[in-house]
N, C-alpha and C positions, 0 to 999 in steps of 0.2 A: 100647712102644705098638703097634708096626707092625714087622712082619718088613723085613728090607734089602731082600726082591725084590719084595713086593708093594705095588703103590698103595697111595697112602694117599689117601683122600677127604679134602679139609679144606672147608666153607664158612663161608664169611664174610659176615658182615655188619656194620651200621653204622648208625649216627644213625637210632633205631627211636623216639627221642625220644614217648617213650609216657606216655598219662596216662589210663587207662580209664574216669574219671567226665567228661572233658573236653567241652563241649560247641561249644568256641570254636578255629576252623581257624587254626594261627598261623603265623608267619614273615610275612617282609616285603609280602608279597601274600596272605596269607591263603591259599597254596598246602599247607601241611601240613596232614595228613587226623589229627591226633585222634579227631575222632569216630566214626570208621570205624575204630579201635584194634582191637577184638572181631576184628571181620572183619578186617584185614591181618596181624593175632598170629597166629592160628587158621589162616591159608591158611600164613602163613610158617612155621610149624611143621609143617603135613602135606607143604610141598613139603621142606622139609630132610629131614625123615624120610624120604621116597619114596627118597633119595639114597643113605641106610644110609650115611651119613658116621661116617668116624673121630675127627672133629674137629670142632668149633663155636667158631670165632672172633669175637667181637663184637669192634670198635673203638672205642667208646665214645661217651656218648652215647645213655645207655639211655633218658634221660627226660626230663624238662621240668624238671630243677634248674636251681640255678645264676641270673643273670641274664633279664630279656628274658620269663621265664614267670611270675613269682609262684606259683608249685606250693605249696600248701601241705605244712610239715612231714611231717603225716601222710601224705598222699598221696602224696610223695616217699620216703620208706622201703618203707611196702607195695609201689608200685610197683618197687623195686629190688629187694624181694626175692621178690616173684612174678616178675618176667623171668627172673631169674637162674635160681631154681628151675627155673621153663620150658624155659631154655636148656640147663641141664645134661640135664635128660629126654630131648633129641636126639641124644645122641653118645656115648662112652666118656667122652670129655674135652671140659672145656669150659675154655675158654682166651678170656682179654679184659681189654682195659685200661680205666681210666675217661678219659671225654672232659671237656672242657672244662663243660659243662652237669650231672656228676654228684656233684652234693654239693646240700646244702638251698641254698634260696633264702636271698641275703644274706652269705653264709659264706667261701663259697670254700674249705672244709674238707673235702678230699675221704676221710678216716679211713675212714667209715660203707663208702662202697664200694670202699674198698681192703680193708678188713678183709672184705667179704663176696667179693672175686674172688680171698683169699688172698697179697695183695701186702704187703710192705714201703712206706711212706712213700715217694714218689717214685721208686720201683724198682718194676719189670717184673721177667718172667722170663725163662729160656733154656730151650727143651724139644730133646732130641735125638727125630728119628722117625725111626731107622734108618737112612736114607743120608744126612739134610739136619738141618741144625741150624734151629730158629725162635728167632727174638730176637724180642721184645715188651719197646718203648722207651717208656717212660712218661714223654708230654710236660705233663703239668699239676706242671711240679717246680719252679714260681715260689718266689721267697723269701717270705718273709712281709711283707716290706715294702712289695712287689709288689705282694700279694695284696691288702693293706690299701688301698693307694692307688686299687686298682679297684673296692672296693666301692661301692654292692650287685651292680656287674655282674660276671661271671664275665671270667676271663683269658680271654679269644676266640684271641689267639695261642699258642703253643706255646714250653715251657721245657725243656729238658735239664737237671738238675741234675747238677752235677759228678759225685755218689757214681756216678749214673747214667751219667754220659759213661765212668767209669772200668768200669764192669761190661760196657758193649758193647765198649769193648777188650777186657776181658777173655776176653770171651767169643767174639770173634775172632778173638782170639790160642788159644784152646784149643780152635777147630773139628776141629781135626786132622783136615784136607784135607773137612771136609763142605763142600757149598755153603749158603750161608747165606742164610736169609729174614729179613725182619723186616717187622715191623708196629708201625704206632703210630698216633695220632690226627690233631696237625696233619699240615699237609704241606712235606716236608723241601726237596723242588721243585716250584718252579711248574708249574701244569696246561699241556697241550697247547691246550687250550681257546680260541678265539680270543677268548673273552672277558674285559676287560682284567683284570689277576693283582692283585687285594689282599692287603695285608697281614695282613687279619685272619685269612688261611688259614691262616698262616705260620708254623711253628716259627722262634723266634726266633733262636737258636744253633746254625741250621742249618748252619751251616758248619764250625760245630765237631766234627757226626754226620760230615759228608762225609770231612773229613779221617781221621777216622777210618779210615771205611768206603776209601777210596783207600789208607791205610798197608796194610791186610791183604791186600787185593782179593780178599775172598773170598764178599762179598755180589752172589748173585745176584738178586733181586729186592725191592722194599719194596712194602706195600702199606697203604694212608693213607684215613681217611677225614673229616670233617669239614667236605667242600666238598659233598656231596651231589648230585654226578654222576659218573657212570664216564666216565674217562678214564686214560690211557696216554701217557708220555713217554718215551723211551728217553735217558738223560743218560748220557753217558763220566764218570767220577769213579777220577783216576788212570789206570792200566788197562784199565779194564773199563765196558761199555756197561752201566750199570744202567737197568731198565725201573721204573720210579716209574708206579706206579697207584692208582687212586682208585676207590675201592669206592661203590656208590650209597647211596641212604638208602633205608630201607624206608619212611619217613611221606612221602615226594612225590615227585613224578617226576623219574624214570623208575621209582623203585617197583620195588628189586629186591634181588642179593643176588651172589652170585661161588660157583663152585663151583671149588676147586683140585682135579686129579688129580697127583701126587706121585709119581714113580717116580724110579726110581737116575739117570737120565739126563736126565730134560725135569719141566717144568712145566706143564700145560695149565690155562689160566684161560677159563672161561666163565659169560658172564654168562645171570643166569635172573631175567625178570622176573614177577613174580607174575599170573597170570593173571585179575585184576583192571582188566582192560581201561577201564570205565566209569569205577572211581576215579582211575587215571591220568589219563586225561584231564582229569577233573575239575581236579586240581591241576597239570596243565600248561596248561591256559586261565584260571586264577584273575587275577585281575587283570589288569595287561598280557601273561603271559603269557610262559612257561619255555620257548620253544621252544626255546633256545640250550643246555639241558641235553639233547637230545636226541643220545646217544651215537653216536660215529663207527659204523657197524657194520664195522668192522677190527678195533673194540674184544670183539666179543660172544664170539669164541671161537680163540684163540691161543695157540700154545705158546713158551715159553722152554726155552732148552737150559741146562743146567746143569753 
């Protein structure tokens, strides 16, 4: 993909939770920008592009499936497969797991967008990019019994499925000395956030990734989206100081996106928000008011040594 010695660009994004004919602002406060879809796709795709990135990471969370939206059918396909299209137009590779919200309304049957991001049934992949290994941990691997029990709403928390816990050993075990990334949707640990930690963030069988990730200790960083603010924790697991970060949403504030730079030695994370000043705020004053999402700025641009 990427020579050993040269950078790799990767950006990342998250819960872009898109519906292009949408006329109604959703989430708990009526803080998610819909309407405004055209215009934050369009900016978000000229500023990735500006970047000449190697890589285009979404987290999932493409759309308005799932629970909580009633998206119809139709409108839930097409939309999945114009982002996606989209998304791959920006980079060499396009790389992303499905979030909790992407399957039709009612279902929980995530198949449609696992077959369109190239995935196996409750399996991610492992990509090697020259000196670092990327794991993509795919947390909607609920049972079926599960699934059933929560209909019509989407599993809001996050599952490992066994097959799945056995492929990130695997796949840790076979790094042969790379430093190792990963990414997934829920969150594996609690936010730094001082706002109080719910469960609905929460990969459930988190503990079970951890121990994992402590038997090899070869994970240097994760990066999780689903809470929809950027944030940074730095957690000891075993060994080793892991940095757990939280990517933003592109549909509400703070309205943005992560750009990794990749070299043999470090990781540089900086955040980039959309230059959308007006509709930020827009959905940071909606109702009571998001101010509490408003990012450490420690968070906006930091390296990790690998």
């Amino acid at each position: 993909m990427t020579s050993k010695h040269n950078p790799t660009k990767i950006v990342v994004t998250t819960d872009t939770h898109y519906w292009p004919d949408s006329q109604e602002c959703f989430g708990q406060l009526g803080e998610q920008l819909q309407p405004w879809f055209e215009t934050i796709h369009s900016t978000f795709l000229a500023e990735a592009r500006s970047v000449s990135p190697d890589i285009l990471v979404h987290l999932g969370d493409f759309s308005c499936g799932g629970g909580t939206f009633d998206m119809p059918d139709d409108a839930f396909f097409h939309t999945m497969e114009r982002i996606v299209k989209d998304f791959q137009g920006v980079a060499p590779s396009f790389l992303a797991l499905p979030g909790n919200h992407d399957c039709p309304a009612g279902t929980n049957d995530y198949t449609f967008c696992e077959e369109l991001l190239g995935l196996s049934p409750c399996l991610g992949h492992t990509v090697d990019v020259g000196h670092a290994r990327l794991i993509f941990l795919h947390s909607q691997g609920h049972t079926d019994e599960f699934r059933r029990a929560v209909r019509p709403k989407d599993p809001t928390s996050g599952w490992i499925a066994d097959e799945e816990l056995a492929r990130l050993d695997q796949s840790l075990a076979e790094a042969t000395g790379r430093p190792v990334i990963v990414f997934t949707h829920q969150l594996l640990h609690p936010w730094a956030n001082a706002q109080r930690w719910r469960k609905l963030f929460a990969t459930t069988n988190s503990e079970a990734v951890l121990d994992i990730f402590a038997r090899h200790g070869n994970v240097r960083a994760v990066f999780q989206g689903h809470a929809h603010i950027l944030d940074m924790r730095a957690v000891r697991v075993g060994g080793q100081l892991i940095p757990f970060v939280v990517a933003p949403s592109l549909i509400q504030y703070p309205l943005g996106w992560l750009l990794l730079t990749l070299s043999p030695s470090s990781l540089r994370v900086q955040y980039r928000p959309l230059p959308l000043a007006e509709l930020s705020e827009r959905s940071r004053t909606a109702g009571s008011g998001s101010a509490w999402r408003t990012p450490d700025p420690a968070w906006h641009d930091f390296l990790l040594e690998l």
